[in-house]
DSSP file (Angstrom, degrees, kcal/mol; ACC not computed):
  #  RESIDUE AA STRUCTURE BP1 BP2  ACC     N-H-->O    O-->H-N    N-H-->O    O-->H-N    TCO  KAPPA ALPHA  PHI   PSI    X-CA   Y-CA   Z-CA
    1    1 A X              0   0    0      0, 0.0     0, 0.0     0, 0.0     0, 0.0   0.000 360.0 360.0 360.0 117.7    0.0    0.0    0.0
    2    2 A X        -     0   0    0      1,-0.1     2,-0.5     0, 0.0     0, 0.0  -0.260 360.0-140.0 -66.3 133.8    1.5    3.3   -1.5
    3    3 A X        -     0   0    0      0, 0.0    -1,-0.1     0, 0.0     0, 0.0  -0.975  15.6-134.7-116.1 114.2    1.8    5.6    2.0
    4    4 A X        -     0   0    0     -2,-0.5     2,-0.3     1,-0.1     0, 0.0  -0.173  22.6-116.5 -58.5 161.8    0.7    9.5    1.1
    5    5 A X    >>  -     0   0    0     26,-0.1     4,-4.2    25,-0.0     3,-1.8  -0.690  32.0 -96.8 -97.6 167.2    3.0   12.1    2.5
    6    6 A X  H 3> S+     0   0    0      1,-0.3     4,-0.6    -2,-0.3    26,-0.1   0.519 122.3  42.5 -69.0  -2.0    1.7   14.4    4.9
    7    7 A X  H 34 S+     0   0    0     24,-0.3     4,-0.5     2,-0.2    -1,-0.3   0.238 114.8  54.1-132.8 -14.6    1.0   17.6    2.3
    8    8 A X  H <> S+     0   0    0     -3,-1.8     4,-1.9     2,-0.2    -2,-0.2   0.839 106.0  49.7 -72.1 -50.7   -0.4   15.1   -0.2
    9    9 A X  H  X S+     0   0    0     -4,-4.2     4,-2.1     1,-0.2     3,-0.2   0.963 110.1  47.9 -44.5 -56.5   -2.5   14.1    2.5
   10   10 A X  H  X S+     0   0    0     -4,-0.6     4,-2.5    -5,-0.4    -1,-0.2   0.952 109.6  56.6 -42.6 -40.2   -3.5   18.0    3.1
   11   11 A X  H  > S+     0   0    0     -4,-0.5     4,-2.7     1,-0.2    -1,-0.2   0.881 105.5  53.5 -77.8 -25.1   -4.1   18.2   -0.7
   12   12 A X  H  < S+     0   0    0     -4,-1.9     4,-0.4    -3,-0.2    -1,-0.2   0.868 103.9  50.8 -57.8 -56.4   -6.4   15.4   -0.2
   13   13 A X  H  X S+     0   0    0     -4,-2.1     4,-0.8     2,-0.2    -2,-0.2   0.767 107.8  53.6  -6.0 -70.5   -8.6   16.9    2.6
   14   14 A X  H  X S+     0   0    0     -4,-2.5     4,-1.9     1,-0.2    -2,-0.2   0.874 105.0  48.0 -89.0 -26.7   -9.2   19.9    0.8
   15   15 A X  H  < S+     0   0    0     -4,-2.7    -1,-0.2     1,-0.2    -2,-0.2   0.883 122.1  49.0 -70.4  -2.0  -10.7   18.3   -2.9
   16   16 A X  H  4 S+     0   0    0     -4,-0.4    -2,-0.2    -5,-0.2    -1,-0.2   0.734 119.5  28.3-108.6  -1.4  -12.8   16.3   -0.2
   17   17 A X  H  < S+     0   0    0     -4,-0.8    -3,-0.2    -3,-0.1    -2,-0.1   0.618  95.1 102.6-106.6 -13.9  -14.1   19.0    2.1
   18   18 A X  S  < S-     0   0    0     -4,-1.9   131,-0.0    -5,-0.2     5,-0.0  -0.325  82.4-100.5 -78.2 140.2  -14.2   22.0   -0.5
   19   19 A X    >>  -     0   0    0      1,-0.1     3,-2.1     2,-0.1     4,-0.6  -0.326  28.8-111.4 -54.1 126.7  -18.0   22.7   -1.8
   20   20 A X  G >4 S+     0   0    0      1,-0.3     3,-0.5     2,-0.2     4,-0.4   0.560 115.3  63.5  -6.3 -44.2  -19.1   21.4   -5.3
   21   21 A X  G 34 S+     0   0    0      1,-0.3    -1,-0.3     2,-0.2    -2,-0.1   0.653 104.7  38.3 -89.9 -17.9  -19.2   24.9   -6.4
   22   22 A X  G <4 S+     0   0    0     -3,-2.1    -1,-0.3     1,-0.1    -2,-0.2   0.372  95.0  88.5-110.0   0.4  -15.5   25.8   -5.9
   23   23 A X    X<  +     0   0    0     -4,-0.6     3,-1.0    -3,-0.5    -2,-0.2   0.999  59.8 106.5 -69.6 -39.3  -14.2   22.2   -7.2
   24   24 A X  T 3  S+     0   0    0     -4,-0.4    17,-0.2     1,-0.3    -1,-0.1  -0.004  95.9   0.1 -43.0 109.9  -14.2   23.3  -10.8
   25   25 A X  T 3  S+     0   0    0      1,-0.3    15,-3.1    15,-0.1    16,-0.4   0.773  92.7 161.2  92.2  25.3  -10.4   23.9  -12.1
   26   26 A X  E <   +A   39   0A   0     -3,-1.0     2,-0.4    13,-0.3    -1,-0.3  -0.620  13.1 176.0 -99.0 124.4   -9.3   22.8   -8.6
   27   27 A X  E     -A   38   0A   0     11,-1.8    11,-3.9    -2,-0.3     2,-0.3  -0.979  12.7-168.6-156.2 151.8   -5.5   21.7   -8.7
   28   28 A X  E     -A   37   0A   0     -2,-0.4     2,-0.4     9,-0.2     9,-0.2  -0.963  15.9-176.1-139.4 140.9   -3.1   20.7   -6.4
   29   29 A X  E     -A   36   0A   0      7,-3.8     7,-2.2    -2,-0.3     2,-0.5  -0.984  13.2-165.2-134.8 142.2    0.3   20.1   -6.1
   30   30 A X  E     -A   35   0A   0     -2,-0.4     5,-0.2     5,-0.2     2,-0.1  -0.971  10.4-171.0-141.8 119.1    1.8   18.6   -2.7
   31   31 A X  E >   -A   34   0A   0      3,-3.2     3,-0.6    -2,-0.5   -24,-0.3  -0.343  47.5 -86.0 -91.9-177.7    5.9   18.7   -2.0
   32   32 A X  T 3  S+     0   0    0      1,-0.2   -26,-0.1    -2,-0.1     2,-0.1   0.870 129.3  18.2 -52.8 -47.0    7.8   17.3    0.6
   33   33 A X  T 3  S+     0   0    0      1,-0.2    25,-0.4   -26,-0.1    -1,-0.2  -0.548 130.8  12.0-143.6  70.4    7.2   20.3    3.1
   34   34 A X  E <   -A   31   0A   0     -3,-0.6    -3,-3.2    23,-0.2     2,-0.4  -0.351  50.3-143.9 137.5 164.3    4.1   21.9    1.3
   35   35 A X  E     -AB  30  56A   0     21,-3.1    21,-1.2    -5,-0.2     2,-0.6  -0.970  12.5-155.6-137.3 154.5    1.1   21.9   -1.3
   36   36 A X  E     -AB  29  55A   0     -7,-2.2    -7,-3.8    -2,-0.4     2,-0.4  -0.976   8.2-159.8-129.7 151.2   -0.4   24.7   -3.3
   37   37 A X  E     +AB  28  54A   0     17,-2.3    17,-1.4    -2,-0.6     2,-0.3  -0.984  20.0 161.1-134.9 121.1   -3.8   24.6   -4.4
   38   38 A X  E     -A   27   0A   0    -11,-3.9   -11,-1.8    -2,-0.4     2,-0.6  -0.941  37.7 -97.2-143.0 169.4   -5.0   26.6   -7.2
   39   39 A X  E >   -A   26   0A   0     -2,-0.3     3,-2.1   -13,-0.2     2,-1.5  -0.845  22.0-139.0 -97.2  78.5   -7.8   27.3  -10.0
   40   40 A X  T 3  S+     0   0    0    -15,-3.1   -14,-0.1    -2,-0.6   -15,-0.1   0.390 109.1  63.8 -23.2 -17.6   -7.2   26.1  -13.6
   41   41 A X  T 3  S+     0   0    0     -2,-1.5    -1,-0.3   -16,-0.4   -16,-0.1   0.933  97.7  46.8 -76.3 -68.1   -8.7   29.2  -14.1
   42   42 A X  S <  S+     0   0    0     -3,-2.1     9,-0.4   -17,-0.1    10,-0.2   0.330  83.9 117.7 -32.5 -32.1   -6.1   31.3  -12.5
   43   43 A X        -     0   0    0     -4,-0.2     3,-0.2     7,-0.1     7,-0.1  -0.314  48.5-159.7 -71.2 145.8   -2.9   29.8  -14.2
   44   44 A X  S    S+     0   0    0      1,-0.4     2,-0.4     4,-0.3    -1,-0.1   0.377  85.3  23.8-110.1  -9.1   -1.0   31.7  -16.2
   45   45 A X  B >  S-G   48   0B   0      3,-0.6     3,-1.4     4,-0.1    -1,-0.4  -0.922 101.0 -94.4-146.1 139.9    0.8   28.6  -18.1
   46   46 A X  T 3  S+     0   0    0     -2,-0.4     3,-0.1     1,-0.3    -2,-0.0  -0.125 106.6  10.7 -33.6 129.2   -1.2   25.1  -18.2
   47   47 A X  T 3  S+     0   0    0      1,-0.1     2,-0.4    -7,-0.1    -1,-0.3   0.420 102.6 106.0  66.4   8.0   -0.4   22.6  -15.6
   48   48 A X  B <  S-G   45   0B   0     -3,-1.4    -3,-0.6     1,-0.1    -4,-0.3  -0.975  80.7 -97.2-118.5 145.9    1.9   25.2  -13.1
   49   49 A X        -     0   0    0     -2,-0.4    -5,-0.2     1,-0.1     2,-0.1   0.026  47.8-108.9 -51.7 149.7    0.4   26.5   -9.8
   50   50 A X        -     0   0    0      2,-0.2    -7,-0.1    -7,-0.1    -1,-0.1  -0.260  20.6-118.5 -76.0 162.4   -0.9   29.8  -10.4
   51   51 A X  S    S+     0   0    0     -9,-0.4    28,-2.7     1,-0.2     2,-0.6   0.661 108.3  57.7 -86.6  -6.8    0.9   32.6   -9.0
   52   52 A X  E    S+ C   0  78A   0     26,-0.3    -1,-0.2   -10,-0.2     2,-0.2  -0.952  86.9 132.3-127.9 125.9   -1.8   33.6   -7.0
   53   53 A X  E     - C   0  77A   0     24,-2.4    24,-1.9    -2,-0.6     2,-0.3  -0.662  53.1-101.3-145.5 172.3   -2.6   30.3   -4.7
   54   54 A X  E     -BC  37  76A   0    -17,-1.4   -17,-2.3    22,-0.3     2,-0.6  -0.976  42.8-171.7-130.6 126.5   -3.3   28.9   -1.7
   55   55 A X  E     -B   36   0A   0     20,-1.0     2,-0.8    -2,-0.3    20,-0.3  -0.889  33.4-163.4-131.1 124.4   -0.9   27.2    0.1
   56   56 A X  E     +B   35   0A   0    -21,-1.2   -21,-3.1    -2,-0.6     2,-0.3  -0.839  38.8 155.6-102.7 126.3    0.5   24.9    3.1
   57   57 A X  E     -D   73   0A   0     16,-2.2    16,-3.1    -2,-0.8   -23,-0.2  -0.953  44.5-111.8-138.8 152.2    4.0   25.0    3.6
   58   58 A X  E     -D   72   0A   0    -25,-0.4     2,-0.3    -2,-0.3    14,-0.2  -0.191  43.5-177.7 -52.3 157.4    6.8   24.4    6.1
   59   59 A X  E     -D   71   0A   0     12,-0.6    12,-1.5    -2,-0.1     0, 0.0  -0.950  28.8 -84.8-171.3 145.5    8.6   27.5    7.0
   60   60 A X  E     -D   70   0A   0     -2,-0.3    10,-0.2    10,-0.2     9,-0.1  -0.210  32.6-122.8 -64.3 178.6   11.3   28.8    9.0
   61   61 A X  S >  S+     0   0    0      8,-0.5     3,-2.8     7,-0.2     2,-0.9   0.556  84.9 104.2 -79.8  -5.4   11.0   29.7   12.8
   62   62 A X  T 3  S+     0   0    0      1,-0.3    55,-0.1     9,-0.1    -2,-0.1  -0.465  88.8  13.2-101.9 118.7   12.0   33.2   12.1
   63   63 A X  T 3  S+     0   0    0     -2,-0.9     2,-0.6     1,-0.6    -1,-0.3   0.609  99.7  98.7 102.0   1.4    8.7   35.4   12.2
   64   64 A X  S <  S-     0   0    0     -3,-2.8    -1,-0.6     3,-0.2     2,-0.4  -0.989  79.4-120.7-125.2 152.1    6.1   33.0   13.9
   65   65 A X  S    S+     0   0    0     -2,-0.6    65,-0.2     1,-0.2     2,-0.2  -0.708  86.4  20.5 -81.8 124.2    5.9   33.8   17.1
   66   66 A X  S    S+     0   0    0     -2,-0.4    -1,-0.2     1,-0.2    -5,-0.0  -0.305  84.8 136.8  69.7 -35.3    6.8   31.0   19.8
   67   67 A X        +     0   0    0     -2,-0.2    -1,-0.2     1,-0.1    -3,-0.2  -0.222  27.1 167.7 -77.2 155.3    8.8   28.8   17.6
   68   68 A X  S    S+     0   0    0      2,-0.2    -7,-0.2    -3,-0.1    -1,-0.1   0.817  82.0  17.9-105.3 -46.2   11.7   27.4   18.6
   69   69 A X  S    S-     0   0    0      1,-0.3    -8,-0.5    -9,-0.1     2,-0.2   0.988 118.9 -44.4 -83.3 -57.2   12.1   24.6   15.5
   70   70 A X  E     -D   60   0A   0    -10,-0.2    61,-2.5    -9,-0.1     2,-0.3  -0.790  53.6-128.2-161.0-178.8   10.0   25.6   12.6
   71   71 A X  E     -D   59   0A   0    -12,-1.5   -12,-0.6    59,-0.2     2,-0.5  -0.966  11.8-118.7-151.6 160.3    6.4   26.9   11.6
   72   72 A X  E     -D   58   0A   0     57,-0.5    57,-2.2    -2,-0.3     2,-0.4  -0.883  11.7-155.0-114.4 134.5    3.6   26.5    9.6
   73   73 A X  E     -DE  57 128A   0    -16,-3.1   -16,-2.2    -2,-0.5     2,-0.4  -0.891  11.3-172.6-131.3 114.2    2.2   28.6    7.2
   74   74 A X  E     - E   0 127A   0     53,-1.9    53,-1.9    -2,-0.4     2,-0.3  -0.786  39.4  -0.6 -93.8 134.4   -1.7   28.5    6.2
   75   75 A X  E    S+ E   0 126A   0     -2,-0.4   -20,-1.0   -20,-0.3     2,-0.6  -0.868  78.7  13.0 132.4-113.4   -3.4   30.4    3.3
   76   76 A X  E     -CE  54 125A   0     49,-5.0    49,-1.4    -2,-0.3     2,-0.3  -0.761  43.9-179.3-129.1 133.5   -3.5   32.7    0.4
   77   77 A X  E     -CE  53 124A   0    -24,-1.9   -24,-2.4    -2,-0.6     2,-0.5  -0.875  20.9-157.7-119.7 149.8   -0.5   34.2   -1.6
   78   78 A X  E     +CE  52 123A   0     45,-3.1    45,-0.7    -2,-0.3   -26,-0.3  -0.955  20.0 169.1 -95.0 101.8    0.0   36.6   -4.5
   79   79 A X        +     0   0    0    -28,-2.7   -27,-0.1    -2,-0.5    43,-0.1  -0.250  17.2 143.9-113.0  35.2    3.4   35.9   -6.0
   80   80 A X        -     0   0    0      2,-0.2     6,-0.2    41,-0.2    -2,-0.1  -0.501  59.1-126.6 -54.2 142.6    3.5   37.9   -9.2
   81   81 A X  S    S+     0   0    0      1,-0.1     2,-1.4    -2,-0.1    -1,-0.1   0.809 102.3  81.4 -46.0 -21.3    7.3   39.6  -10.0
   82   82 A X    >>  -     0   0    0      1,-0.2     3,-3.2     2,-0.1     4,-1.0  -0.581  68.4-168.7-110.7  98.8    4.9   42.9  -10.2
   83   83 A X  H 3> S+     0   0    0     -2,-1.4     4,-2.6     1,-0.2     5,-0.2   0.733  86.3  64.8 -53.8 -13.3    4.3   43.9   -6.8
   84   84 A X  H 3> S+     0   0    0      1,-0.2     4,-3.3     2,-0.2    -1,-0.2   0.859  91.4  54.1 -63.8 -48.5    1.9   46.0   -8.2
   85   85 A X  H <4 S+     0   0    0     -3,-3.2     4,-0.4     2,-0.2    -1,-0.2   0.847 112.7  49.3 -62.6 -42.5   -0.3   43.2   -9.4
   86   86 A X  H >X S+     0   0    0     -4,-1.0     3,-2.8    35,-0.3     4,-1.8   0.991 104.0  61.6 -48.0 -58.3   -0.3   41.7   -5.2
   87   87 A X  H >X S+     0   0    0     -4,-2.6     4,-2.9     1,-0.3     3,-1.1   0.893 109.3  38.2 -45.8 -58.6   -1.1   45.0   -4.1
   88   88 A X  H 3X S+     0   0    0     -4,-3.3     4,-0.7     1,-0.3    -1,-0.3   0.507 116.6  46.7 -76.9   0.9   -4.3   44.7   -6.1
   89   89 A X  H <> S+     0   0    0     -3,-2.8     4,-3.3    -4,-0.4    -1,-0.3   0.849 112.3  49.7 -87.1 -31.4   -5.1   41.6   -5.5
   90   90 A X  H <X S+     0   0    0     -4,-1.8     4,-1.6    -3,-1.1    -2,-0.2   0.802 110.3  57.2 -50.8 -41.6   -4.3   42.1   -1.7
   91   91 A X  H >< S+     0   0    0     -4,-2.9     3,-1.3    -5,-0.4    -1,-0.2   0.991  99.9  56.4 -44.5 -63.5   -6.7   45.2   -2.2
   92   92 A X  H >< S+     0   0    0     -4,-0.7     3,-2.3     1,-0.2     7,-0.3   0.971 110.0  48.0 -24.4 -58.8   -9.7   43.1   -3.5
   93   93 A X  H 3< S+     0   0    0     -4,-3.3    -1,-0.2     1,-0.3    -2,-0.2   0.399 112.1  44.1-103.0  26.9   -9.4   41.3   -0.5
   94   94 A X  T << S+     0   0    0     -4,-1.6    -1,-0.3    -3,-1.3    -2,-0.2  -0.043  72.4 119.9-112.4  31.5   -9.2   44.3    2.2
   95   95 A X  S <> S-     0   0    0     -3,-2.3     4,-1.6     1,-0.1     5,-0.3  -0.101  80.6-100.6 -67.9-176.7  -11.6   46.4    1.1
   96   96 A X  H  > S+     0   0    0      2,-0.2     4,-1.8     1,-0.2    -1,-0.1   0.925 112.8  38.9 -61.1 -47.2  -14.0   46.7    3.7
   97   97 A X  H  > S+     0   0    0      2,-0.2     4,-2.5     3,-0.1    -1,-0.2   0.985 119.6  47.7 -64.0 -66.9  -17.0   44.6    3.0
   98   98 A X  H  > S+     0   0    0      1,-0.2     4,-1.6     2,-0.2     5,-0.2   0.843 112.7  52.2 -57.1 -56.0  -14.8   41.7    1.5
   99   99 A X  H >X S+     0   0    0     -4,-1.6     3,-2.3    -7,-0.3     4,-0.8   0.819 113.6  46.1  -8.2-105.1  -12.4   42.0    4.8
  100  100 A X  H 3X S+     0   0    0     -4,-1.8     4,-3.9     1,-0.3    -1,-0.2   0.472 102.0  59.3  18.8 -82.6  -15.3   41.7    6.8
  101  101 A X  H 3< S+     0   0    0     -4,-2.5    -1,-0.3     1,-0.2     4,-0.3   0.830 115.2  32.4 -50.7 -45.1  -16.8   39.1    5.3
  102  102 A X  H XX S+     0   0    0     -3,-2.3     3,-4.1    -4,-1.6     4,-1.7   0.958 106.1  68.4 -83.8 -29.2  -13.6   36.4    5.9
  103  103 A X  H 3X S+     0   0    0     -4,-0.8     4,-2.0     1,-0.3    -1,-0.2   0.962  93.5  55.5 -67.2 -38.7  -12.6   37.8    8.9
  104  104 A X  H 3< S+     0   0    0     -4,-3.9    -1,-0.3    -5,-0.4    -2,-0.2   0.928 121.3  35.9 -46.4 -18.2  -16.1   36.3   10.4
  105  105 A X  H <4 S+     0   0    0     -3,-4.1    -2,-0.2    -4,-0.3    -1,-0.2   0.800 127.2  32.3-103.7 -32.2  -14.6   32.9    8.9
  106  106 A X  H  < S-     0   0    0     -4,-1.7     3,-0.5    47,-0.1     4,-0.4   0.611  90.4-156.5 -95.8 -32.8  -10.8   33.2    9.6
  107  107 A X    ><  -     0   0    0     -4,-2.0     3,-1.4    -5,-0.5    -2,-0.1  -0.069  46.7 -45.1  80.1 150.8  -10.7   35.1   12.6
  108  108 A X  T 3  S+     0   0    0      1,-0.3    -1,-0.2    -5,-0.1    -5,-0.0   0.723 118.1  86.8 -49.9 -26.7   -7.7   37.3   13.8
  109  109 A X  T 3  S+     0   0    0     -3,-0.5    -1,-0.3    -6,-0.1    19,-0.2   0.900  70.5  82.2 -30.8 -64.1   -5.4   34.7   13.0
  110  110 A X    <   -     0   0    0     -3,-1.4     2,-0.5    -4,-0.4    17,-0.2  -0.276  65.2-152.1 -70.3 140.4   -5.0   35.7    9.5
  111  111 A X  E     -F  126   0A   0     15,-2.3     2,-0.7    -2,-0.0    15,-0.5  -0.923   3.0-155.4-117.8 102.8   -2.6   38.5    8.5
  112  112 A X  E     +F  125   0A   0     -2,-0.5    13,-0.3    13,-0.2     2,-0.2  -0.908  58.0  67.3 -86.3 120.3   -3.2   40.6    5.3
  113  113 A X  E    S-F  124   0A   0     11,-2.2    11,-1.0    -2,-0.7     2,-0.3  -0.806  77.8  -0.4 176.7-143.4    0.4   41.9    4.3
  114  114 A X  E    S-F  123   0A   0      9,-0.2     2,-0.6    -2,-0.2     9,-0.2  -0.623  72.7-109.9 -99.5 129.3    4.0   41.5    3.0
  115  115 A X    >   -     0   0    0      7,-1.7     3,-1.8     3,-0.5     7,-0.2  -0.641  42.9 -88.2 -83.6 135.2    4.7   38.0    2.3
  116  116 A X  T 3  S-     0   0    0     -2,-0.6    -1,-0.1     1,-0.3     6,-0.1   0.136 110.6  -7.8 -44.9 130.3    7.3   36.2    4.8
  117  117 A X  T 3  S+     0   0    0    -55,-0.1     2,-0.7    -3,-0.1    -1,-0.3   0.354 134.9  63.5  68.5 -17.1   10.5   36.5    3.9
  118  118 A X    <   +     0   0    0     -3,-1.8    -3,-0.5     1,-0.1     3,-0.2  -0.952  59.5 143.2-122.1  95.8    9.5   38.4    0.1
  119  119 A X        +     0   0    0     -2,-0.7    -1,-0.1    -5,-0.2    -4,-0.1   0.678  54.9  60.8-118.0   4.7    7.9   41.3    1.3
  120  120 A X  S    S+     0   0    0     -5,-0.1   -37,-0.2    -6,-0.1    -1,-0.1  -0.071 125.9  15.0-103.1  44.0    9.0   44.0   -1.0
  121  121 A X  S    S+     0   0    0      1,-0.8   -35,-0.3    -3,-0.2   -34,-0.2   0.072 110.1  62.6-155.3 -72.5    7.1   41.9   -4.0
  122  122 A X        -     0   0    0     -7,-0.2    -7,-1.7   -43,-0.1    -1,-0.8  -0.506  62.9-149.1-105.5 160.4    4.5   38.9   -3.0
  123  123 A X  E     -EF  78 114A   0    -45,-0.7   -45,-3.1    -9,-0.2     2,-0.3  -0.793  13.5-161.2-150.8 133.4    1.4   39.7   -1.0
  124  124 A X  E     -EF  77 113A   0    -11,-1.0   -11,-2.2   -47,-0.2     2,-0.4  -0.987  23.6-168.0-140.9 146.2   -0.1   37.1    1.5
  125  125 A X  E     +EF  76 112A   0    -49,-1.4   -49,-5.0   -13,-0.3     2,-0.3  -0.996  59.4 117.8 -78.0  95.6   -3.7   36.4    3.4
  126  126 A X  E     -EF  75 111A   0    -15,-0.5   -15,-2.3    -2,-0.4   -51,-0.3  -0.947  57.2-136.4-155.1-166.4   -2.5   33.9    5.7
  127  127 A X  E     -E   74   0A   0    -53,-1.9   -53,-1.9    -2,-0.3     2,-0.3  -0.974  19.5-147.7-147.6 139.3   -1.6   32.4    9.5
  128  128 A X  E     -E   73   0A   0     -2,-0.2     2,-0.6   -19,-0.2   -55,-0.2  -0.639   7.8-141.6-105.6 176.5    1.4   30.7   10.7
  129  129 A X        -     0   0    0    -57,-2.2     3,-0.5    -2,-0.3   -57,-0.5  -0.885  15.0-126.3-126.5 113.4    1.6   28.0   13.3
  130  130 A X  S    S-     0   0    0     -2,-0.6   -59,-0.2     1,-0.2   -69,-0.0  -0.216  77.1 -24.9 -61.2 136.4    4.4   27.6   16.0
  131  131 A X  S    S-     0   0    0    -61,-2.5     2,-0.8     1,-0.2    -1,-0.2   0.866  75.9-169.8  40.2  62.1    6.2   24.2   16.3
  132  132 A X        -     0   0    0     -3,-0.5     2,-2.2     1,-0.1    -1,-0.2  -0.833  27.5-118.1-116.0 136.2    3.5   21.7   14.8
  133  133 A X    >   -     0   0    0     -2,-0.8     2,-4.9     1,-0.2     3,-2.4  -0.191  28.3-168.0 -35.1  39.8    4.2   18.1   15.3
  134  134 A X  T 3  S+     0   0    0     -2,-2.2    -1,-0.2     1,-0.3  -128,-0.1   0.318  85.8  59.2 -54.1  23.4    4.5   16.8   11.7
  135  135 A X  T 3  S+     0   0    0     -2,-4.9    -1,-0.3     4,-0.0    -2,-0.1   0.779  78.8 121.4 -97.0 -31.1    4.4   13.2   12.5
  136  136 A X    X   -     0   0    0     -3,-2.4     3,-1.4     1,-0.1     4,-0.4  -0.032  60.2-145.7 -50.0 107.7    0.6   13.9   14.3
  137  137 A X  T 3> S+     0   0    0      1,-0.2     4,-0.5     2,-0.2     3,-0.2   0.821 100.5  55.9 -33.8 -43.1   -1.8   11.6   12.4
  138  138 A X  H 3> S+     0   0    0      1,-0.2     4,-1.2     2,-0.2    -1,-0.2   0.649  83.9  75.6 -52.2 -26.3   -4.0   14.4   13.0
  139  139 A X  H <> S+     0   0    0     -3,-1.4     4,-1.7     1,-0.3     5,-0.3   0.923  88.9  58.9 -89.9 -60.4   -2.1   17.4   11.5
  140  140 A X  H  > S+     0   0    0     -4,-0.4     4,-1.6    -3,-0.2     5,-0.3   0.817 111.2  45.6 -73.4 -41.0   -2.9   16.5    7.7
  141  141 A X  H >X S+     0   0    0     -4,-0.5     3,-2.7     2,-0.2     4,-2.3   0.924 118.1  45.4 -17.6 -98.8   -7.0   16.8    8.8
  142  142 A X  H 3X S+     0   0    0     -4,-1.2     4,-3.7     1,-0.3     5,-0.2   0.695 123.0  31.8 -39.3 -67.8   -6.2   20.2   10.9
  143  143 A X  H 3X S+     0   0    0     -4,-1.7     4,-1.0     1,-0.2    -1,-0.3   0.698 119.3  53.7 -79.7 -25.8   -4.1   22.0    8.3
  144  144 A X  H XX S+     0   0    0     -3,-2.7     3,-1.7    -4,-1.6     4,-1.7   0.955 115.5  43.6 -64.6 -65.2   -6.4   20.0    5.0
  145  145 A X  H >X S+     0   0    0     -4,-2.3     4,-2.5    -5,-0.3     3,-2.4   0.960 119.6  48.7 -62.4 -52.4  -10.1   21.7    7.0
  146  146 A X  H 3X S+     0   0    0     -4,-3.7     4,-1.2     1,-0.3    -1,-0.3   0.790 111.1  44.9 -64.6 -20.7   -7.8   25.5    7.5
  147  147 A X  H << S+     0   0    0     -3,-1.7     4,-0.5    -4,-1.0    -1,-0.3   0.410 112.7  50.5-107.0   2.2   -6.7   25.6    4.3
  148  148 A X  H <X S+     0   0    0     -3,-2.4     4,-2.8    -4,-1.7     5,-0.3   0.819 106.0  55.3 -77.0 -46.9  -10.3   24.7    3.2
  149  149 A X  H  X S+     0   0    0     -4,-2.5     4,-3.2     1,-0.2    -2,-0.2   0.962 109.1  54.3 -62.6 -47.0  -11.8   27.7    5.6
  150  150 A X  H  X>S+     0   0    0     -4,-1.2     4,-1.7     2,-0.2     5,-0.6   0.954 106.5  47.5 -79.1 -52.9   -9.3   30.0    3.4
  151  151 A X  H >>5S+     0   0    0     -4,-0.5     4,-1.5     2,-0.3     3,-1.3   0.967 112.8  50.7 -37.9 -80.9  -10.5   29.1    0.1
  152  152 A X  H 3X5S+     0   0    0     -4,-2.8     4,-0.5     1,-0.3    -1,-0.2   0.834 116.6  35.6  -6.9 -59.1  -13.9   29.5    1.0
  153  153 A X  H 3<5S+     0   0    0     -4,-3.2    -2,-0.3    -5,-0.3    -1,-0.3   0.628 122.2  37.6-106.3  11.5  -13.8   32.3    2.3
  154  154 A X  H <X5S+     0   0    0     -4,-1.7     4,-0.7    -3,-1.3    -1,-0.2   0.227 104.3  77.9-121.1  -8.1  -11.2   34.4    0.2
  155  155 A X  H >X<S+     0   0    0     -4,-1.5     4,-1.2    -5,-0.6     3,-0.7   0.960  88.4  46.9 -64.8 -48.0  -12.4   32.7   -3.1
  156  156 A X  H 3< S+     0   0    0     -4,-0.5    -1,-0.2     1,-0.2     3,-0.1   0.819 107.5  59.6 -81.0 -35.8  -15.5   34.4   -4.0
  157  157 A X  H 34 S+     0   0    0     -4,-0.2    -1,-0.2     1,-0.2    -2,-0.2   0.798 109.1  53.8 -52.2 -16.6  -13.5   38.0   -3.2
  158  158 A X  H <<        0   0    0     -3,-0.7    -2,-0.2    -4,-0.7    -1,-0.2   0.890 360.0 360.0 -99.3 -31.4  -11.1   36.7   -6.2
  159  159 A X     <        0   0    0     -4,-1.2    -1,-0.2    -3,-0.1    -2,-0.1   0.470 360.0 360.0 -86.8 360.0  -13.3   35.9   -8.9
């Protein structure tokens, strides 16, 4: 029996919790220490993650707050070369209403900004997580359902 890895697993999660109405164009691609999930739709070349995605990834400790080894990083990023092009998707999705609306879903957790470690370019929606066990059977469930909640609720601002 072929054994998934723990970000396959995530990628797994989300085509099985995300609503019938947001599966269309739904692709996923799952590394060693992350997956991006994006919207055929969205791609700028056939078959490579879009540059504006959603993603769980491994991360250094430097910039989440409490870790000592490493962190986790949930949710949605703009990575065009033309910071211009983040800003305005990062715009979309902190204007007032659309704010609003995910913060009722996401919670303070999530951080509208300068992407970790790129911040004078890529533009992120996301939340990181201090030290999380990645052997915990559990963890691909937790991090699969968050990175569901971010899709949800930051999807409909994008299209």
């Amino acid at each position: 029996m072929l054994e998934l890895g723990l970000f396959d697993e995530v990628g797994e999660v989300v085509r099985g919790l995300l609503p019938p109405a947001l599966r269309p164009g739904l692709q996923c691609r799952a590394q060693r220490y992350g997956v991006k999930v994006w919207f055929e739709a969205a791609a700028d070349v056939a078959g490579k993650p879009a540059k504006a995605h959603y993603e769980a990834q491994v991360i250094s400790k430097k910039g989440v707050v409490g870790a000592k080894v490493l962190g986790l990083e949930i949710g949605f990023h703009a990575e065009y070369p033309d910071a211009a092009r983040n800003d305005s998707l990062l715009a979309r999705l902190t204007a007032a209403k659309a704010e609003r609306t995910w913060r009722e879903a996401l919670g303070p957790e999530a951080v509208a900004g300068p992407f970790l470690g790129r911040a004078d370019t890529w533009r992120r929606v996301s939340e990181t997580w201090a030290d999380p066990d990645l052997s915990d059977p559990e963890l691909a469930m937790e991090v699969g359902a968050r990175l569901t909640d971010y899709i949800c609720a930051l999807e409909p601002h994008l299209r």
